[in-house]
N, C-alpha and C positions, 0 to 999 in steps of 0.2 A: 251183244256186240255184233254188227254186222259185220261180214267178211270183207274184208280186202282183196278188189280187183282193179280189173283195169278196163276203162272204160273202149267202145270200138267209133271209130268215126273214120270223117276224112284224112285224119293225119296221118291214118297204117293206110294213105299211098305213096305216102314217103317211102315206106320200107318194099314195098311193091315193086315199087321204080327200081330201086336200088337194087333189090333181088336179081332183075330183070335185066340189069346191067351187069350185075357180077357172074349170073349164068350165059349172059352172049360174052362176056371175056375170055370166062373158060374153054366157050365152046370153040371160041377161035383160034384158041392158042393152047399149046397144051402143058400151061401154067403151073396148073394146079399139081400136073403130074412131076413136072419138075420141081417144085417146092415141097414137097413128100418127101421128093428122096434126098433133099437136103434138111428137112427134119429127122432124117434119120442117120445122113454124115455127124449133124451136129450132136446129135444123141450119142454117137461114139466120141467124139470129137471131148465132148465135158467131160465124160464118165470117165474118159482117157486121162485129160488133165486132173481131174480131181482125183484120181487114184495115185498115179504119177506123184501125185502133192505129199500124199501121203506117205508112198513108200521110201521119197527121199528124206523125211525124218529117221529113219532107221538106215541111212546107207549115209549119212552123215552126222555126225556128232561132234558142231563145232561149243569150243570151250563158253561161259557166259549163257546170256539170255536173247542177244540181240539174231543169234542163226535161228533157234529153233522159233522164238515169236515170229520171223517172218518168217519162216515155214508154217505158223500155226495158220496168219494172217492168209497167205497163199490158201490152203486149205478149207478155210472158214470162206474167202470169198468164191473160189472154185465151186464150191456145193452150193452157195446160192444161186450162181451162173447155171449149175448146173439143175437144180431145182427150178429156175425161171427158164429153164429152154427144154427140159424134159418132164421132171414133175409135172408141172400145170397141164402140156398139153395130155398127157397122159391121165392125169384125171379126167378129162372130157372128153377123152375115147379117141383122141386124135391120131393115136399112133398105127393102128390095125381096127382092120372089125372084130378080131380077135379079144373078146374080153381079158382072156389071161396073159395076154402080150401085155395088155394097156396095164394091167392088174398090177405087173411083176414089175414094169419101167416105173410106174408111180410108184408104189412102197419101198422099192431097193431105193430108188434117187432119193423120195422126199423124208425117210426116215434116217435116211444116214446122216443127215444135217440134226438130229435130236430132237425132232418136231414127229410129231404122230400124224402119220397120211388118215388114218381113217377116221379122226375126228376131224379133223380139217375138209376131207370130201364133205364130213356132213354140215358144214356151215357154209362151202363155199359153195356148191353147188345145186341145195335145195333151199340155202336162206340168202345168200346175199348175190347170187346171180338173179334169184326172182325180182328180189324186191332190192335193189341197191339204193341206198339212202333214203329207207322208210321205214321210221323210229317203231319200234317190235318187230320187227320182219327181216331185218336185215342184222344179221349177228358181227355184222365187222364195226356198227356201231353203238354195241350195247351199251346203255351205261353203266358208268365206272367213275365210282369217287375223283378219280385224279385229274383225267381231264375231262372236259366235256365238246362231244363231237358231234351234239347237235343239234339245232336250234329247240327241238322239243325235251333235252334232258334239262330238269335243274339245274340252276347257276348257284353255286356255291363262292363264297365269298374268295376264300383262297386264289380261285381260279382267275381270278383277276388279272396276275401274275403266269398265268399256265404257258403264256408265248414265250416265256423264258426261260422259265422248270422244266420244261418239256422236253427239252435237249437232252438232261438228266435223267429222265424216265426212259427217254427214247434210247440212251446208251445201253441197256439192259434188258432190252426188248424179246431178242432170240434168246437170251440165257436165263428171262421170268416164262418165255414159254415154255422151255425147255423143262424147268423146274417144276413149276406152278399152275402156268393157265392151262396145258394139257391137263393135270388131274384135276382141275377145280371143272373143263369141260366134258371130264369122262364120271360126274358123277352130278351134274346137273340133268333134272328131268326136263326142262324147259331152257331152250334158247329160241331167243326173239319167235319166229314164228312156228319153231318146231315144239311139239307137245307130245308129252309120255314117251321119254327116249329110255330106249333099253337098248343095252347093247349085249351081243352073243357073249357066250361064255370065250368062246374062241378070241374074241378081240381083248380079252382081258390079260388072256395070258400072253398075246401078242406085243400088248401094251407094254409090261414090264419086259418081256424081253428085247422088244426096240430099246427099249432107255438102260437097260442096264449093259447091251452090244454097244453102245454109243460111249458110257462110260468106261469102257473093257479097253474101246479101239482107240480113245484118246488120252486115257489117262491111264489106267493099268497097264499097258506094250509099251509107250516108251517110255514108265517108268523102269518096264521090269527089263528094256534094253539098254538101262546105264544112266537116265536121265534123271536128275535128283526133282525130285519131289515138288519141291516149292517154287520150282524152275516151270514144270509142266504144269500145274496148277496157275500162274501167274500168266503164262502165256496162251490157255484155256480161255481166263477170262477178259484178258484183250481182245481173244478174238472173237469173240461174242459181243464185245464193243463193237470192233470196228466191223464185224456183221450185221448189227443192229443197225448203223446208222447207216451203214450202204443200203440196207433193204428197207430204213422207212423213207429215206430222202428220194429212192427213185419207183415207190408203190404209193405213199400215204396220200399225196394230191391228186392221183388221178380220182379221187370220188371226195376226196374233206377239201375244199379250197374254196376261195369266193366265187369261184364261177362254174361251180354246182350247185345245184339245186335238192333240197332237202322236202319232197310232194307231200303233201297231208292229206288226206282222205274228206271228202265231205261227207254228208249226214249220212248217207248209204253205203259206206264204205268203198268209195269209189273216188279212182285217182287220177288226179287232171291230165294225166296224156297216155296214152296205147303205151302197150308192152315197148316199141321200139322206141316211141321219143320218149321214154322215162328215160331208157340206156342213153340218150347224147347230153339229156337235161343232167344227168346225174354223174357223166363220165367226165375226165379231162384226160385228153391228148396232148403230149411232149414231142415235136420232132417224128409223127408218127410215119411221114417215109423216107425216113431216113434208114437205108438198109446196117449201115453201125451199129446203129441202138438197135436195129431190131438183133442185130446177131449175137451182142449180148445179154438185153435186156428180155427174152424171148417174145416180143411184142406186146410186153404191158406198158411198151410206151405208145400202142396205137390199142388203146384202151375201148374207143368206142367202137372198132374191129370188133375185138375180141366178146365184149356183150351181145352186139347184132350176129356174131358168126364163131359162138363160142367151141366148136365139132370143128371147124375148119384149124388147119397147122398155121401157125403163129405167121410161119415164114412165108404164108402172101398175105397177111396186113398192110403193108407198104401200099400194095395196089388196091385192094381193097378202101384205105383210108381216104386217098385220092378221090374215089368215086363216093364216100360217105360225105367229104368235103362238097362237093358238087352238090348234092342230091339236098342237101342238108338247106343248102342256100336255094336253089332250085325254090324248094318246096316252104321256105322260111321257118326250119327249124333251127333249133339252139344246138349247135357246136361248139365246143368248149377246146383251144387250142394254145398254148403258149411254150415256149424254149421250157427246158427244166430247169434253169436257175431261177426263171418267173414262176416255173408253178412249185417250187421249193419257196420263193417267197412268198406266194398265193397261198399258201399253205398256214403259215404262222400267221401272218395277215388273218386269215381265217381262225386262229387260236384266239388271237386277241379278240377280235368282235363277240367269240362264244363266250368270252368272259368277262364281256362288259356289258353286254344287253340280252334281255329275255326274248 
């Protein structure tokens, strides 16, 4: 089997141009330095809220289910805000050159929400930043019996219906990772394009002690500060609903919808466009300078930012997409841009095609 790359031509002067632009921006203004150290208000700012979230379960105990579920609700969405504006960049080193800054803001943030930081590094950043939307390579589209995400996985009959069922899968999303896809990827040798994975003895014991601190800090304290049982369990897994479906509706289009592209390799293992316009062929942008969404959504609403300039802090996206927008047209590359209600319907749209034609 021949290896998988990427071909070089004229089309990396697109990204040329653009570099070129984005370094006489900086030089002129001193942007970049102001947007640092508002990735790093904002890094207080979450960890603020989402602790804050927590602690006012135990400094009230109202009677029922409806206080503490929106306390849970609070909490659950807190830590994903607070994962989409700290985790992520912190994975890609953005927060210091300091490895053990970036270390410590990534594993505290991203494993308190009951998700494993250090499996997740290894999918997100050696397999589906490489190669995003390219069937073996890219682990956010492996296949999986239930739905199918991409035009090269089999069509299964069921899946006919998947724009529909989908909703119902997707409510349980954060609470089957939680449970399930972390250990089914912590003992996988092979995902999409990574090969012979072993993992330290060290992450292993790591592993069980994330997941069992997660279940200590949500379900054993406030049971063991007064709260009956079937109350904190109930309100546990609402909030894994209503975290599931906030975090596939504003992440799952920007790479699965009909206006990305899904590249296949020809006979050499070589892929119809450069490293940089795979990322605009393959990304889709929501509103990407709009500074709102970027303050909540940590700038995975300006998605093809974040591919071209994945080192750089979320929070100059805005301007950066601007100038991706330009360059993109300039040079006649495929940019992919709609409101987030379009690319939430872009989205199923795209379920249904996967499950009607091969």
């Amino acid at each position: 089997m021949n290896k998988i790359k990427f071909p070089t031509g004229s089309s990396s002067m697109f990204f040329i141009s653009l570099n070129e632009d984005v370094e006489k921006m900086f030089a002129k203004t001193s942007l970049l330095k102001k947007r640092k150290r508002l990735l790093w208000l904002k890094m207080e700012f979450y960890f603020g809220v989402h602790i804050s979230s927590y602690v006012i379960l135990f400094l009230v105990h109202p009677q029922g289910i409806i206080g503490p579920l929106m306390n849970y609700i609070f909490i659950g969405i807190s830590g994903m805000l607070l994962a989409f504006n700290v985790s992520h960049d912190a994975c890609h080193g953005t927060f210091s050159k300091n490895k053990t800054v970036n270390y410590w803001l990534y594993h505290l943030s991203f494993n308190m929400q009951g998700t494993n930081a250090y499996l997740w590094k290894i999918r997100h950043t050696t397999s589906h930043h490489l190669f995003p939307n390219v069937d073996g390579c890219d682990a956010d589209i492996d296949n999986n019996p239930i739905i199918r995400l991409s035009p090269q996985h089999p069509l299964r009959k069921y899946q006919k219906y998947q724009h529909i069922y989908s909703i119902l899968v997707y409510c349980i999303y954060t609470l089957h990772w939680f449970l399930i896809k972390d250990i089914l990827y912590f003992f996988k040798k092979k995902i999409a394009n990574l090969q012979n994975i072993k993992h330290p003895i060290r992450e292993s014991g790591l592993f069980i002690f994330w997941k069992l601190l997660y279940l200590f800090v949500l379900i054993y304290l406030p049971v063991k500060s007064g709260y009956s049982f079937h109350i904190i369990i109930s309100c546990f897994i609402l909030m894994h609903v209503i975290n599931s479906l906030f975090f596939i509706h504003t992440l799952i289009a920007t790479h699965l919808c009909m206006e990305t592209q899904f590249p296949k390799t020809d006979h050499n293992g070589l892929l119809p466009y450069d490293y940089y316009v795979h990322q605009l062929a393959t990304s889709l942008d929501y509103c990407p300078t709009n500074k709102i969404y970027n303050w909540f959504l940590g700038g995975f609403n300006s998605h093809a930012a974040h591919h071209l300039y994945p080192k750089l802090p979320h929070t100059v996206y805005p301007e950066i997409s601007m100038l991706i927008k330009q360059k993109a047209k300039e040079f006649n590359v495929q940019y992919n841009q709609l409101s987030l209600f379009n690319s939430i319907k872009s989205h199923y749209r795209y379920l249904k095609m996967m499950g009607s034609t091969t």
